[in-house]
Structure formats: structure tokens, C-alpha cells
C-alpha positions as CSV (number, residue, x, y, z in Angstrom):
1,X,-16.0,-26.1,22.8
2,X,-13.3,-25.1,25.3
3,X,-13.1,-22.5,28.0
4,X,-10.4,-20.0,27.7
5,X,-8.7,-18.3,30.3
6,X,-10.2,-14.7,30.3
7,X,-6.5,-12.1,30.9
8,X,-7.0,-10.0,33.8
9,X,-5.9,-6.4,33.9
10,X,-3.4,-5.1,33.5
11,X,-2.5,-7.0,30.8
12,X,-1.4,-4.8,28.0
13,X,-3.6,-6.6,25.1
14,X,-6.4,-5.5,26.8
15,X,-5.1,-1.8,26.0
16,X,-4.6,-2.8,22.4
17,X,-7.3,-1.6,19.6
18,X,-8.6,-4.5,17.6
19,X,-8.5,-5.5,14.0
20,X,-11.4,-5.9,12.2
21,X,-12.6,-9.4,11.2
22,X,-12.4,-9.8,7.3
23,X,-13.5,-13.5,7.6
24,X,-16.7,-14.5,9.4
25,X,-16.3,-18.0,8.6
26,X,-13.1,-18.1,10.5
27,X,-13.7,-17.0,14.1
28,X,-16.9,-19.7,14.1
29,X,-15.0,-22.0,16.8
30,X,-13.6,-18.7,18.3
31,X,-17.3,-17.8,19.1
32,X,-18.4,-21.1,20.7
33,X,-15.5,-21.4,22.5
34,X,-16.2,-17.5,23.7
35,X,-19.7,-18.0,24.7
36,X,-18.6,-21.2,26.7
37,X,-16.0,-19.3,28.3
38,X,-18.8,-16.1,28.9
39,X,-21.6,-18.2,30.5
40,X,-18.5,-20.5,32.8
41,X,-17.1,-17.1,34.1
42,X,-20.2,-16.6,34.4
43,X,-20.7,-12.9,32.6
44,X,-23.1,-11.1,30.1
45,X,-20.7,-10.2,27.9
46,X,-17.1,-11.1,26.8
47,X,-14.2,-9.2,24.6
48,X,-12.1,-11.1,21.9
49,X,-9.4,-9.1,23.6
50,X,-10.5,-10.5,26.8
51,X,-9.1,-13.9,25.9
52,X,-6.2,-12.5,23.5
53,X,-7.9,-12.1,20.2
54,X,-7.3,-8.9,19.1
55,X,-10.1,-8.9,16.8
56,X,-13.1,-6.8,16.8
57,X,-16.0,-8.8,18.0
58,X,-17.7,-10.0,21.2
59,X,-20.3,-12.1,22.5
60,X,-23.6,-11.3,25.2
61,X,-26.7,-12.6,26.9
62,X,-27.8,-10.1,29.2
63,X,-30.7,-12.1,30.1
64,X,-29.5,-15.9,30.8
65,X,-29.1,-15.8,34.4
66,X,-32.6,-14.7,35.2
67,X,-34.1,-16.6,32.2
68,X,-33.5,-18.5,28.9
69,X,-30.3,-18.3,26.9
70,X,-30.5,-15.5,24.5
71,X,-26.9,-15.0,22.9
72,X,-25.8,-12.4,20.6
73,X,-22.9,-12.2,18.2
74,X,-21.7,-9.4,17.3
75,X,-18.5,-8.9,14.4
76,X,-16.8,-5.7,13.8
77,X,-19.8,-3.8,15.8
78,X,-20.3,0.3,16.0
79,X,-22.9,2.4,17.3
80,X,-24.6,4.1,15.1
81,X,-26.5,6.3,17.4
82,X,-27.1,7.3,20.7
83,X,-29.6,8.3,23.0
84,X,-29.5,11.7,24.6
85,X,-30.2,10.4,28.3
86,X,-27.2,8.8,30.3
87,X,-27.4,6.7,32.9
88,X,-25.2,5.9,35.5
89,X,-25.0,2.0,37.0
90,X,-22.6,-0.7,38.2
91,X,-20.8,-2.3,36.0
92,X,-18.4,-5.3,36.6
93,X,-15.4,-6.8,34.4
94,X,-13.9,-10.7,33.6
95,X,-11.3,-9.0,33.4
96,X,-11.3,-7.3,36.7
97,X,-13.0,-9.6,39.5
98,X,-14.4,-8.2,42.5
99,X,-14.1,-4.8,40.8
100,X,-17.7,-2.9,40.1
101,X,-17.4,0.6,38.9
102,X,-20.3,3.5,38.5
103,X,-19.8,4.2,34.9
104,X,-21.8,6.6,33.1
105,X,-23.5,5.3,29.2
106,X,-26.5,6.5,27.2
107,X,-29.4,4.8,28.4
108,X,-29.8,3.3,24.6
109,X,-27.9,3.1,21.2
110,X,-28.3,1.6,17.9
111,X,-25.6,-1.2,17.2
112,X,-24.1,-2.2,13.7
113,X,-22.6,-5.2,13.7
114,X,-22.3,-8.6,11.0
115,X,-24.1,-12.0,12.7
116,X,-22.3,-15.2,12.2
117,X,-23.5,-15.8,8.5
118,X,-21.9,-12.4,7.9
119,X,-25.4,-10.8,7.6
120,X,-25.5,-6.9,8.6
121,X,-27.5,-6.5,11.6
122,X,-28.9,-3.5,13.3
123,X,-30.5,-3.3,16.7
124,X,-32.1,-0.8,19.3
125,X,-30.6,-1.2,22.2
126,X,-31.8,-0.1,26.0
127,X,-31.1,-0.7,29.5
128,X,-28.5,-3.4,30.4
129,X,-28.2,-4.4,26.8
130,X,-27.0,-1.1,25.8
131,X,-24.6,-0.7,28.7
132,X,-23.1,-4.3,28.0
133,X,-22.6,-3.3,24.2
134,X,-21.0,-0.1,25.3
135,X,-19.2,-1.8,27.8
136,X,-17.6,-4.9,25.4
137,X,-17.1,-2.4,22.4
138,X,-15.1,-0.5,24.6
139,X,-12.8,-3.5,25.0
140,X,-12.6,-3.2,21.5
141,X,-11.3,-0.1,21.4
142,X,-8.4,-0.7,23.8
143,X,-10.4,0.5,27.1
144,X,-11.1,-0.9,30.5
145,X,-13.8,0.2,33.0
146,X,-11.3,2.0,35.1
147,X,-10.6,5.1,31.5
148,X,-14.1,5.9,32.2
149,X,-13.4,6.7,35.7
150,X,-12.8,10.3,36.9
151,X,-9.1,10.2,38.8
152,X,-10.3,9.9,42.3
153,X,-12.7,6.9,41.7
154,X,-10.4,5.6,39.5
155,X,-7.3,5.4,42.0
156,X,-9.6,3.9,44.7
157,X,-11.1,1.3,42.6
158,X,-7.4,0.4,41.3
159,X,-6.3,0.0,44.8
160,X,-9.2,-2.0,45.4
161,X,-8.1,-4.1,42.7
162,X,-4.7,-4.1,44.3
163,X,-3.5,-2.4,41.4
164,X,-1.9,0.9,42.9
């Protein structure tokens, strides 16, 4: 397994909307070597796009730094349902260190996604899980913490970053 070097905004492949992944059996090594890369940073969750896949996947633990290892796979994920309640909470980024935002997400959602046998999984997700999922399938889609932003938080959060 190696660690990769995670891009950091604003690197413009972390703006990009991924591909799907039409072969499971292919991004094995891609996984380990994204999990090994996750739990060095050391995050909950990491993006394909994160480390310049542009493929639709990602990896989590929300759990492993308070307890064991728990780490989920998820290939070509989607929500397929959403809790009515929203919650708002800090969220940091690999991709932008020293950076934690207040981003609104439903408190829980159902996630679709294939395991690494290519298996269709579904799971009820709450609480940090669900704001990690929401969080990495955004990455997915092209978007960073700072598009869920309103304009004022936003611009003072990029300068922050050093971005502005």
C-alpha cells in the first residue's frame, strides 16, 4: 500500500464530476492505497478526486480515532433518501487544511453504493456518518466545502485559507 499525496484546493480536478467505475475488480489497489492515505492524513473520509482519480468512489471510518477500525467502501454511491431534519456542524477537508466550515446536511440518508466484491449495498445513515457521506459524495460531484457556503462565509473562510 502507498500513501498518495491528497491535491489541495484549488486544484481544478477537484471541480471535475467523476466517472463511474464499470470495474470493481480494478480500483482494488486504488482502495488500499486510499485508506492508507485516509487514516495517514489522518481523516474519516477521502475522495478519488482527492488524490486525482476522477472516478466515483470513496473511502470512510468515522469511528477509528475514538475506537476500532471500521472502514467502508463505497463504488459509484447515491443517496437514495433523505431525512427531513438538517443539521448544521463543522466539517473539515484533506483537501483544505486548517479550514473548518459550518455546513448544513440532513441529519440522515440512505446510501447506495457497490462494496468491493461489487455487491449492492444499502445503508441508514445518521449523525457523522451521514455528514461524511454527504460530504465525500459531494467530491464526487465536483464540489468542495466552500459551494455549500453562503457568499459572506465563504469569502472569509477562503481568505482564511489564503485563497482570496
Amino acid at each position: 500500500m502507498t500513501v498518495l499525496t491528497i491535491l489541495r484546493w484549488p486544484d481544478p480536478r477537484l471541480s471535475r464530476v467523476c466517472d463511474p467505475v464499470e470495474d470493481v475488480a480494478a480500483v482494488r489497489s486504488l482502495v488500499a492505497d486510499m485508506f492508507e492515505t485516509m487514516y495517514d492524513a489522518p481523516g474519516r473520509g477521502l475522495a478519488a478526486p482527492q488524490i486525482g482519480a476522477l472516478q466515483r468512489l470513496f473511502v470512510m471510518d468515522v469511528g477509528w480515532k475514538t475506537g476500532a477500525r471500521t472502514p467502508v467502501v463505497c463504488i459509484n454511491p447515491r443517496i437514495t433518501a433523505t431525512s427531513g431534519e438538517v443539521a448544521v456542524g463543522g466539517e473539515g477537508c484533506l483537501s483544505i487544511p486548517g479550514v473548518v466550515a459550518e455546513v448544513a446536511r440532513s441529519e440522515s440518508v440512505t446510501l447506495e453504493f457497490l462494496d468491493l466484491d461489487g455487491a449492492l449495498q444499502s445503508q441508514a445513515l445518521s449523525g457523522p456518518a451521514a455528514r461524511c457521506a454527504q460530504h465525500e459524495l459531494d467530491h464526487l460531484d465536483g464540489l468542495v466545502t466552500f459551494d455549500r457556503l453562503e457568499p459572506q462565509a465563504r469569502d472569509a473562510l477562503m481568505a482564511e485559507y489564503g485563497a482570496l
